[in-house]
Residue, then its C-alpha position, 0 to 999 in steps of 0.5 A: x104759523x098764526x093761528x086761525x081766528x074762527x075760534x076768536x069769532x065763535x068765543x069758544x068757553x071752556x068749562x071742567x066739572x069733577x065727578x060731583x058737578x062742582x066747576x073746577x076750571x073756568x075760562x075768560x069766554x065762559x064769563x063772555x058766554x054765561x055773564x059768571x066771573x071766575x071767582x063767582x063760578x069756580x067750586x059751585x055746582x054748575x047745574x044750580x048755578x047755570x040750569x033752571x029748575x025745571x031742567x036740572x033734572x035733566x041735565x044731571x041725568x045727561x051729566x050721569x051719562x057722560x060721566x059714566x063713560x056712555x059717550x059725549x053729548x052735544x046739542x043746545x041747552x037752555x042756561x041760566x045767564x047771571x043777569x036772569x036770562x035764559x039763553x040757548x048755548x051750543x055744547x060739546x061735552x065729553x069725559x075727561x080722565x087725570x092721571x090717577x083716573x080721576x073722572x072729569x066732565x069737559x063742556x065747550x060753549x059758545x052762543x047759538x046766535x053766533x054759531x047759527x051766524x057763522x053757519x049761515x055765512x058759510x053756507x051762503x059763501x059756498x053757494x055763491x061760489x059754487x053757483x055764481x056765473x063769476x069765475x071766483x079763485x081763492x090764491x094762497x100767500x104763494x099765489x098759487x090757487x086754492x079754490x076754484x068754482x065751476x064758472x072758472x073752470x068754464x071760463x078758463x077751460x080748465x079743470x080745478x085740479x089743474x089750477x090748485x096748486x099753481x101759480x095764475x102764470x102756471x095755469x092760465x099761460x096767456x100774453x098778459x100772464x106777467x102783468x095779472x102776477x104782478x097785480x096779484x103781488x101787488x094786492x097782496x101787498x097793499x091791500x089795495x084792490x084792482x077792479x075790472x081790470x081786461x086782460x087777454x086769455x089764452x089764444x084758443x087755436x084754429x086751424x089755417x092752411x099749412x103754406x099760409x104766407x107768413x114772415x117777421x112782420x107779423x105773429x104767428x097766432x092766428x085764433x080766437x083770443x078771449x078777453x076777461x074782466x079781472x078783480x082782486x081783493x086781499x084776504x083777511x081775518x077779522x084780526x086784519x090777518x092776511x090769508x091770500x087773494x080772492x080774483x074775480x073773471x068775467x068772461x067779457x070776449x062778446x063785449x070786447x067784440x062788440x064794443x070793438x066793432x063799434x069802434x070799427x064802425x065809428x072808424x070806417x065812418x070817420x075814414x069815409x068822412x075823411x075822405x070826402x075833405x082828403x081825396x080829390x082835393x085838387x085836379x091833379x091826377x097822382x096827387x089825388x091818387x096819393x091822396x087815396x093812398x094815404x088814406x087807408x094806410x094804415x087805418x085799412x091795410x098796411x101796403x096800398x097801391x092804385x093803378x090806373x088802366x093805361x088806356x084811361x089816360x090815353x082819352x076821354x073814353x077809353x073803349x077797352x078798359x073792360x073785357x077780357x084778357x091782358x090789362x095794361x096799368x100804370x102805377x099812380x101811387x104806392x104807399x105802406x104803413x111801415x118800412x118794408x120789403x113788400x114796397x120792393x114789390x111794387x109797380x115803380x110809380x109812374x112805371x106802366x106794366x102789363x098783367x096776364x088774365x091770370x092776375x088778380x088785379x086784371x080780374x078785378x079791372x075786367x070784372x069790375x068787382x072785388x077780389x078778396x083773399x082772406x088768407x093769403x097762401x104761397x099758392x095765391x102770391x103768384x097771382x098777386x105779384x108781378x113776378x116771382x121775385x115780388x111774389x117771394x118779397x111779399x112772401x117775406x114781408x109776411x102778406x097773409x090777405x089781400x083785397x082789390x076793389x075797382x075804381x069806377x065811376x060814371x060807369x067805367x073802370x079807372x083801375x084798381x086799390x090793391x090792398x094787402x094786410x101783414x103786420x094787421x094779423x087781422x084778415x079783410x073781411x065782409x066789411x072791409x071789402x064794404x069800407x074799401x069799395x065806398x072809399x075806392x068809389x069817392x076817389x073814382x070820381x075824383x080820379x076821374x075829374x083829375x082824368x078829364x081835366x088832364x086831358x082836356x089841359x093837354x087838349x087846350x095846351x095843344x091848340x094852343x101851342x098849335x096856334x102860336x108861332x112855330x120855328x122863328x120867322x125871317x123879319x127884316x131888320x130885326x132879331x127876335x126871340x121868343x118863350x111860351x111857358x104854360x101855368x103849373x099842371x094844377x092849372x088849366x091852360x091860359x090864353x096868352x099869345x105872342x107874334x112877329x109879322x112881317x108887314x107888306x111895304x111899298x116898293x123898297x118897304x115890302x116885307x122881305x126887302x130893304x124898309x120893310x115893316x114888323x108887327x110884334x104882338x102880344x096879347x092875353x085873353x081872360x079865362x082859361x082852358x080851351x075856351x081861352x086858346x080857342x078865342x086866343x086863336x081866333x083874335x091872333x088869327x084877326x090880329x095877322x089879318x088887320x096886321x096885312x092891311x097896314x092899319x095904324x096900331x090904335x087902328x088894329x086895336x080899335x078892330x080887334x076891340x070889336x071883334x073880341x067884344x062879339x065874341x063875348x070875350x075879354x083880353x089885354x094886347x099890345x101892338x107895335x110896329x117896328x119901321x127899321x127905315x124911320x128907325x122908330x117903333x109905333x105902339x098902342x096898348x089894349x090894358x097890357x102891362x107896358x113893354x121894356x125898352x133897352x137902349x144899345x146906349x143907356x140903361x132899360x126902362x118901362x115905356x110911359x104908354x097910355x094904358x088903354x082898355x082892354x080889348x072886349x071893353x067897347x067905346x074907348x079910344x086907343x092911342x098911338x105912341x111913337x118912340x125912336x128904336x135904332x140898331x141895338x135897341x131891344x124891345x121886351x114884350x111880356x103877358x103878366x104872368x112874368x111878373x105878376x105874384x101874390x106876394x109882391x107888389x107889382x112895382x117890385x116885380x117891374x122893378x125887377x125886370x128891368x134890373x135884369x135886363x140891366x145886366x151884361x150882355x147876353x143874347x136874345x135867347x139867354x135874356x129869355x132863359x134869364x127872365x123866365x128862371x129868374x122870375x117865374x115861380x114854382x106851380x105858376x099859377x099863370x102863362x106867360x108869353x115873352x118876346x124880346x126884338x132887338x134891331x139889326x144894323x142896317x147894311x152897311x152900318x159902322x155902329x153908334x147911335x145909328x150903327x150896331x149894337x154897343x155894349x148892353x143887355x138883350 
């Protein structure tokens, strides 16, 4: 073994006198400690030599008595240092014998600064150990511990005599146990120091019901975990000699604890905000639930579900979404942080399912308050889940708490968040259930726009379905089809329209017999939601009465000028009247885009009519075209919906139209499933009305240009 440097630090001499005082041995510290080489010192009398003259008579007095056999002396001596000084030197003199009994006397020295030094050192280090409010540890080159202070034993729990002798593994069994072993190596190795390092303490255990739920998605501990602050440090001699490492623990649990809460607050805070910009952010009903879903998966819990009470969505106020008793939900949106059996679990989105009093979700929907279950028991999972099968599935997936906060606004219970918590060993708490309740009840509102906005587009869809034509109309001389395809769900409904009215004739012109008329409208009202099928329906409705009176079409358009001007309103329509007797069709224009003529003879192309000003516009004059229409020839009537893209040049979308009417011969209602797959986007932004009529041949007819139809498209 290296031998210890203490002696090094406190220069130790040693000097031997004979039995006449004479220096018969000199060490090199001597000549450190007295200023006298050996040379100078060896075979001189040490008390002139080294003692001031009025103390000679006392040290040969004390030299007599250890001589003599009385005992060793020890103290501090005054002596003469060769340069004049008197210094005061620490002595430890006892009697030597040789081995024919020959007596010598043995002083050992050294400087009374140095030893004072020293002992003040050593006093100071063992009272900041023993008093300081830091765990301090001394390791040996093993790395097992050697020292340990009281604040240790406190913060580790543990008394000294279970850490001495182990290793830091061995005494503190923690999860970070490997990684403060391997920082000891470390240290201990390069010297080079590790400073404030966290590391996890052993989990001090607490008590939790025996039939907690429990699976592999989450850890079996369930307490209190402290948190400590590490420093190490190499130990070494004033030669540079490694002796071990010295380690330093600040029990920083609180600390942790608070800064951790801190940091759930600037997190809850950030998902609030976060749910202002990411719920709600269109009027679609189960988007705006998925929205709220994925949101606090898995910033809040690691399962999220919301249902809705079935009859939310039947009306606008719905009189039985609280009370007692049963409860009917549909599941808008089911969302889990990871893949897990607990989804299995789940109402199927889109699936309605009915929840006895007994189910937490029902009495949080009845209540109208939260329901929280910290921790979740094999008792509680039958009133979470919907069947036993679900509940043994959540059982499996580890669920041990769960939370369900009501989604309210304007006074009514929507429905319910469930939330569940597995691999998040951390139970719903207090704030939790705060956190969930203002995100639950800014979706509320959302849920609820998207409620009242799907219903009332159902309401404006149905009106507006109501009014346009139902089943197809007996029209003489002419075939006729029809498409009404409202915008996308995330659009309200617009006010297109379409008809085919049979006109009264004179004698052999009368509707349903020989000569008699049609008049196919089309037409669209600006705006959307039932404000534009309310005027679509009362401008058709004009429409069919100016039709009646046999007006010519500049004339009905001129009329219904007026009529959509007192109604505030605006709108774009397109009137033609089909003569199968003069084998023409008349046809005026209100800002429409132009209609497709397909000749039973020729290639399909977009009449040049004068395009007219919307209707509502008032003071500008419509005109009357007139084109020739014979048996075979189809006129296409459209609202811009078909053809009308932001992405696309309204050329290129006309020209496309007539491209597909250019194809092989198809009937009029595979022309309108045609146009419609071929031309209308995905989430439409807009309606579209369609109306394709193709004349008849008339009794009697063998074809051609006045006969039936030849070869072509529509």
């Amino acid at each position: 073994m290296e031998p210890g440097g203490l002696l090094d630090v406190l220069g130790v001499a040693a000097v031997v006198l004979d039995a006449r005082g004479r220096i018969v041995l000199w060490s090199p510290q001597a000549e450190t400690v007295f200023g006298y080489s050996a040379a100078e010192a060896l075979g001189r009398p040490a008390v002139r030599l080294l003692v001031a003259e009025p103390h000679r008579e006392e040290v040969l007095a004390l030299f007599a008595r250890v001589m003599a056999g009385e005992g060793p002396w020890a103290g501090v001596f005054p002596v003469l240092h060769r340069d004049g000084r008197i210094v005061p030197v620490e002595f430890r003199n006892t009697r030597l014998e040789d081995d024919e009994g020959r007596p010598y006397a043995l002083g050992l020295a050294t400087d009374r600064a140095t030893v004072r030094r020293v002992e003040q050192d050593l006093a100071l280090s063992s009272r900041l150990v023993a008093h300081s409010p830091i765990g301090l540890a001394v390791l040996d080159l093993d790395l097992r511990f050697v020292l340990v202070n009281p604040a240790l034993e406190r913060i580790t729990g543990l008394p000294a005599a279970g850490h001495l002798g182990r290793s830091f593994g061995q005494a503190v069994p923690s999860p970070d146990s490997p990684t403060v072993e391997q920082a000891l190596r470390e240290v201990l190795r390069s010297g080079v120091p590790v400073l404030s390092r966290q590391v996890r303490g052993p989990v001090r255990e607490r008590e939790r019901p025996q039939d907690a739920a429990a699976g592999p998605d989450r850890p079996e501990a369930d307490g209190t975990e402290p948190v400590w602050s590490v420093s190490l440090y190499r130990l070494e001699t004033t030669g540079r000699r490694v002796v071990g490492v010295a380690a330093a623990v600040v029990d920083v649990t609180e600390q942790h604890r608070a800064e951790r809460a801190a940091a759930l607050a600037r997190n809850r805070l950030a998902v609030i905000a976060a749910a202002s910009e990411r719920v709600g952010t269109t009027l679609d009903l189960d988007l705006t639930a998925r929205e709220l879903a994925q949101l606090v998966v898995p910033e809040l819990a690691d399962i999220a579900a919301v249902d809705v009470l079935e009859d939310v969505l039947t009306g606008p106020r719905p009189g039985a979404a609280q009370g007692s008793g049963p409860a009917v939900f549909r599941a808008l949106a089911v969302e889990t942080a990871y893949p897990t059996v607990a989804r299995e679990a789940a109402d199927p989105v889109g699936t309605a399912a009915r929840y006895g009093a007994e189910r937490l979700v029902t009495r949080c929907a009845r209540t109208g308050r939260p329901v929280l279950v910290a921790h979740v028991t094999n008792a509680d999972l039958p009133h979470i889940a919907r069947d036993g099968t679900a509940a043994g599935l959540l059982r499996e997936a580890g669920v041990h708490s769960y939370l369900a906060v009501p989604l309210r606004a304007r006074g009514l219970v929507l429905g319910v968040l469930d939330l569940k918590r597995a691999r998040n060993a951390v139970p719903f708490d207090r704030d939790d259930v705060l956190l969930a309740m203002e995100l639950a009840a800014r979706a509320a509102v959302a849920i609820d726009n998207a409620r009242w906005y799907r219903h009332q587009q159902r309401t404006a869809l149905a009106l507006q379905r109501h009014l346009l034509p139902h089943g197809p109309t007996r029209l003489h001389g002419l075939d006729a089809a029809y498409r009404y395809q409202p915008a996308s769900s995330a659009v309200e409904v617009g006010g297109d329209w379409f008809d085919a009215i049979p006109l009264p004739g004179d004698g052999p012109g009368a509707a349903g017999a020989p000569g008699g008329r049609t008049a196919l409208v089309v037409g669209d009202v600006m705006g959307s939601g039932i404000n534009a099928a309310a005027t679509m329906g009362q401008v058709r409705t004009a429409a069919r009465t100016l039709a009646g009176l046999g007006l010519a079409p500049s004339v009905v358009l001129t009329e219904l000028d007026r009529t959509v001007a007192g109604l505030d309103e605006m709108a774009t329509c397109l009137y033609a009247v089909y003569d199968p007797e003069a084998g023409t069709c008349r046809i005026a224009n209100a800002g429409h885009p132009p209609p497709v003529l397909v000749p039973a003879d020729g290639l399909p192309r977009l009449l040049d009519l004068p395009a007219g000003a919307p209707l509502g516009v008032g003071g500008v004059p419509f005109e009357t075209e007139e084109i020739p229409f014979r048996p075979g020839d189809a006129l296409v009537l459209y609202t811009d919906g078909l053809v009308e893209t932001r992405d696309q040049d309204i050329d290129v979308r006309l020209d496309a139209l007539t491209a597909l009417l250019a194809g092989p011969p198809r009937s009029l209602e595979e022309t309108c499933d045609l146009l419609l797959d071929a031309l209308r986007e995905p989430d439409a932004p807009d309606d579209v009305a369609l109306l394709i009529a193709r004349a008849r041949p008339r009794e009697g007819s063998s074809g051609g240009p006045h006969g039936g139809p030849k070869e072509g498209a529509a």
